[in-house]
N, C-alpha and C positions, 0 to 999 in steps of 0.2 A: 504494500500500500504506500503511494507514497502523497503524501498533504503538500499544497503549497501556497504561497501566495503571489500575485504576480507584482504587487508593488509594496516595497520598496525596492531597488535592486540588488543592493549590496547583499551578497545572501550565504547565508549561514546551513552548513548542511547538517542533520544528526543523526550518528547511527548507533546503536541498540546494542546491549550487552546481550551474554549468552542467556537463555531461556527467558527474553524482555521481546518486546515490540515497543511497535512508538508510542504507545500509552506510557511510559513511564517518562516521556517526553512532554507530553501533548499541554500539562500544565504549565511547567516550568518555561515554555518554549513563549507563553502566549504575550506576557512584557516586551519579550522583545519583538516583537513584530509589527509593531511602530516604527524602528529604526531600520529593521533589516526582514530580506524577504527569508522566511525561513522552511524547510525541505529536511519530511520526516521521513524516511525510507524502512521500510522492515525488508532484514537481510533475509537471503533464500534458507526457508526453512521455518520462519520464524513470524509469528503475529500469523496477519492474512497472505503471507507468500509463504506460502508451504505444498504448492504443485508443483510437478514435475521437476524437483531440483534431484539434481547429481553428483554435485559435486559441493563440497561442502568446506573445499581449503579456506582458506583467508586468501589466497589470492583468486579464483574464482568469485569469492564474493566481493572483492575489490571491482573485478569486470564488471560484475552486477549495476556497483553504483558505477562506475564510470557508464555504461550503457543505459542505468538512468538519470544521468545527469547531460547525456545529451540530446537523449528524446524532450529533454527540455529545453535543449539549446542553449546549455551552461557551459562555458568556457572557463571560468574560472569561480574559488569557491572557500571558504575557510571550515573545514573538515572537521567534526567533532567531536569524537569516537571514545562511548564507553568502554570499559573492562575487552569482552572481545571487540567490539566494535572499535575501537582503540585500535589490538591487533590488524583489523581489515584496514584502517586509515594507515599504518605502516607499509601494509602492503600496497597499498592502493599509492601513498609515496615516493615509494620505491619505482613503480611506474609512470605514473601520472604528473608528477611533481610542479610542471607549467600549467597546471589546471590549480596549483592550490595557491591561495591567497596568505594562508594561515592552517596549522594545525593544531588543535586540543588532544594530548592524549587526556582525559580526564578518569581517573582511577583505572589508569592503563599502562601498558610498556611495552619498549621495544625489543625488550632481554626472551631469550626464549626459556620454554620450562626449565627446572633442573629434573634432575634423575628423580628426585623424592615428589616433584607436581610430578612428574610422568606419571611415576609407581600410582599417585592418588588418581589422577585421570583415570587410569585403566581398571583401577578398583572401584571407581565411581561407574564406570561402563556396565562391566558385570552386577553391581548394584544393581542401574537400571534394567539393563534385562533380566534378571531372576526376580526385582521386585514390583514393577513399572513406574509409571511416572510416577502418580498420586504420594506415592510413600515418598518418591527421592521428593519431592519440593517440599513436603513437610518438614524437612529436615534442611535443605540446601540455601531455601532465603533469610532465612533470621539471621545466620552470622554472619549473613554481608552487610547488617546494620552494628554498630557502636554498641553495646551490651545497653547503657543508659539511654538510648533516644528505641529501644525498641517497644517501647510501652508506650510512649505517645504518637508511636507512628505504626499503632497496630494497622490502619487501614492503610497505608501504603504497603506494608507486608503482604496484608490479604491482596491487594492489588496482584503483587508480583506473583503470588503462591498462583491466583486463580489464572495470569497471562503466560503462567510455566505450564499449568495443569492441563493446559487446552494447545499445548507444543507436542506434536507425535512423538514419538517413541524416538525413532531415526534419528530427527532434526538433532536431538538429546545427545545421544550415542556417538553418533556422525560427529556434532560438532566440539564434543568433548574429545575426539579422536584427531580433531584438525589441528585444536589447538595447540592437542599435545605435539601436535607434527610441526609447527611453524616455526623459520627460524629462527636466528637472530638474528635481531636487523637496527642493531645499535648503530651500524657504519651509516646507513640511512638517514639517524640522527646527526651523526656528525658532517655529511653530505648535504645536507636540505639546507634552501637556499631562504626560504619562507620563516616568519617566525612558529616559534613552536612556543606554546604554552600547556603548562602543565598542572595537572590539580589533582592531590595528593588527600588523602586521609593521615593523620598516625597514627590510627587504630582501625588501618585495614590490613586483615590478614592474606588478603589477595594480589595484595602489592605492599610485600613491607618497606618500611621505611627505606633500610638500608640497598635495597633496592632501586627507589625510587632516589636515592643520592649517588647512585652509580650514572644514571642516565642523564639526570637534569641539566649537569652545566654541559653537555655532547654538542646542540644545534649551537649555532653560530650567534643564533637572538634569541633568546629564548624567554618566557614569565614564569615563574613558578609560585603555586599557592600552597602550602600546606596547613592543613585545618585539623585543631585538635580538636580530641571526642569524636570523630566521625572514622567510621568505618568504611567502604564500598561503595554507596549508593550516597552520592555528594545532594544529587538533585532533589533528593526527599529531607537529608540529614541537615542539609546547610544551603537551604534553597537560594536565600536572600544573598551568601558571600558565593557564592559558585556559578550565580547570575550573574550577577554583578561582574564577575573576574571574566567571563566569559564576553560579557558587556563593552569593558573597559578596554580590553586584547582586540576586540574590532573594533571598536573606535579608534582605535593607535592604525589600524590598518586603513579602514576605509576612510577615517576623518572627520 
């Protein structure tokens, strides 16, 4: 599915973490679109695109948005990419790179698994096939929020349980299987010509810290936000400063 508007035209693209659709956008996105045209996409496999997909790398789904960014006749674009969505904005990068205006990794990276994400991936796989969905998201969305903001943002949890719940089986498997497959594309980082900004948790367990201080000072320009108390999910946790930073990094761009 992909939402857009046709004016203003400075435009902001966003793409979706693993077992999310654009619904976990669709709020956070609506301030800005005063200033900037903004472009929700759901990656193949996930939300309302979940026909006929095959391929489920991160750089296939990099094609994806590239091929829907020009059936709109977008040439150029400031890329904003959650957790895996993150990874596709790397990939997508890596090829595309005079299409991009600006990139957000936001609670993302360019580092690929170690041995011990792998080992978890693949034990998450079998998980889902011997248990199915319904059981792994009861489990899989609460600790991508801050142990303390998870009781006042029960209803953005249920959000995500119920937009994971209604994700096939495959899309799950598949893309839990991609991830663990992508490279690393640090060099990426330090190659790209675009500013890169980045938005950190220090209590997310999905990018820890020390992690995300390996990559930061890599691009050439880069913003860096790190926000304590927040875990994973910035856009529910810390709606107001993670808008905002997102706000302020295209304003320095577009002006």
């Amino acid at each position: 599915m992909t939402k857009s508007l046709t004016y203003p035209t400075d435009t902001l693209v966003f793409l979706h973490g693993f077992c999310e659709s654009t619904k976990v956008w669709e709020e956070f996105t609506k301030p800005l679109e005063q200033k900037f045209r903004i472009i929700l996409l759901d990656l193949p496999g996930f939300g309302e695109n979940t026909h006929n997909v095959h391929d489920y790398s991160m750089e296939s789904m990099a094609e994806y948005v590239k091929n829907q960014l020009d059936e709109q006749g977008l040439k150029k674009c400031i890329l904003i990419g959650h957790s895996m969505g993150g990874y596709v904005s790397m990939a997508f990068a890596e090829k595309y790179e005079k299409m991009l205006n600006g990139l957000c990794l936001f609670h993302s990276s360019a580092l690929p698994d170690t041995d011990e994400k792998k080992e978890s991936r693949n034990k998450t796989i079998e998980f889902v096939e011997k248990h199915g969905v319904d059981k792994f998201m009861q489990s899989f969305v609460e600790p991508l929020f801050f142990a303390d903001n998870r009781k006042k943002l029960r209803k953005e949890i249920d959000l995500m349980v119920e937009i994971g719940k209604n994700t096939p089986k495959e899309s799950i498997t598949s893309g839990l299987a991609a991830m663990r497959n992508r490279p690393d594309r640090t060099d990426v980082l330090k190659k790209v010509k675009c500013p890169v900004l980045f938005i950190f948790g220090k209590d997310d367990g999905a990018v820890p810290l020390d992690k995300a201080l390996e990559q930061c000072h890599l691009p050439a320009n880069s913003m860096v936000n790190f926000l304590a108390k927040t875990g994973h999910m910035g856009m529910f946790e810390r709606t107001y400063e993670t808008r905002k930073a997102l706000e302020k990094f295209a304003e320095t761009i577009y002006g």
